[in-house]
C-alpha positions in Angstrom: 158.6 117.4 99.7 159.0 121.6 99.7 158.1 123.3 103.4 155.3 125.3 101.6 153.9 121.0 101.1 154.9 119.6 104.4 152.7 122.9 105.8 149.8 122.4 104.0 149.9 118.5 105.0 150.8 119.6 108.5 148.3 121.4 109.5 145.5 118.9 108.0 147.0 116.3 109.9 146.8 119.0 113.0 143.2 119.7 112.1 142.1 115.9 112.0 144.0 115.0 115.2 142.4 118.0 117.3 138.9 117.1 115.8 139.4 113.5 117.0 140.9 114.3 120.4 138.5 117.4 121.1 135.7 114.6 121.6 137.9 111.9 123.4 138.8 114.4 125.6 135.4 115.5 126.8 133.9 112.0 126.8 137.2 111.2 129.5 135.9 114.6 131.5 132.6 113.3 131.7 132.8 109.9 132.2 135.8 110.2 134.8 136.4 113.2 136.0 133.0 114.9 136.8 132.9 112.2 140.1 136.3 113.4 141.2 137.3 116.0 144.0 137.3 119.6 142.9 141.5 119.9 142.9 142.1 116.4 140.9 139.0 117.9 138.3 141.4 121.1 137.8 144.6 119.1 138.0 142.5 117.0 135.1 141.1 119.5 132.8 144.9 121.2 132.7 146.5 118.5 131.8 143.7 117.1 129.4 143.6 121.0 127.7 147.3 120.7 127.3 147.7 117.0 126.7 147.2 117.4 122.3 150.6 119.6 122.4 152.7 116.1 123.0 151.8 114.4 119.9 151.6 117.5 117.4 155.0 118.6 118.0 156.7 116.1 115.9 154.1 117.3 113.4 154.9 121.3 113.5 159.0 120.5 113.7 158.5 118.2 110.2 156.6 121.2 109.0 159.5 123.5 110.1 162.4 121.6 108.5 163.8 123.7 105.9 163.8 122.2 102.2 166.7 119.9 101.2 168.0 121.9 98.0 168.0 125.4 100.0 165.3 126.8 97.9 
């Protein structure tokens, strides 16, 4: 598979799994987090805001490898 496809594919796969943590993520913040103290809801929303970088970093180094024949 060429870079130029691995991007493409990439940044679907990035697209779907944003779209489907987007609304996990908000139904956790309401659900769980709205009854909390004020410093655990910050602590929360940081760490849920940030939390979809983990998992999509495999993704975007695949997307970076460079192709196998050099072209």
């Amino acid at each position: 598979m060429t870079q130029r496809t691995r991007k493409l594919v990439g940044a679907f796969a990035i697209i779907i799994f944003v779209m489907l943590y987007g609304p996990v993520a908000m139904a956790i913040a309401d659900s769980r987090i709205m009854a909390a103290p004020h410093f655990i809801q910050v602590i929360s929303y940081a760490v849920l805001g940030l939390a979809w970088i983990l998992p999509v970093m495999p993704v975007i180094r695949w997307m970076q490898r460079p192709d196998p024949d050099g072209a």
